[in-house]
C-alpha positions, 0 to 999 in steps of 0.5 A: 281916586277912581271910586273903589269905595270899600274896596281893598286893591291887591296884586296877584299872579300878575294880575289887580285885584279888587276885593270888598273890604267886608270879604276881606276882613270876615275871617282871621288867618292864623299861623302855627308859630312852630311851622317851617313857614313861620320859622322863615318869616322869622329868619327872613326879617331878622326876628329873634325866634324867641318872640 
């Protein structure tokens, strides 16, 4: 353990983050289910596109 209490540890463009979990969690993303991207997770892990 090296202290990151409320600390979320991520990796990014090569690089570790450390992101406060308060900012982390303050907003929801959301995708469009009809987008080219969710179409492609779909595809990708092998969900039906019905879901």
């Amino acid at each position: 353990m090296s202290g990151r209490t409320g600390m979320m540890v991520g990796y990014w463009n090569q690089h570790f983050t450390h992101v406060p979990i308060v900012m982390a969690t303050q907003k929801r993303k959301q995708i469009d289910p009809q987008s080219e991207l969710w179409q492609q997770v779909l595809g990708a892990t092998g969900q039906p596109r019905w879901m």
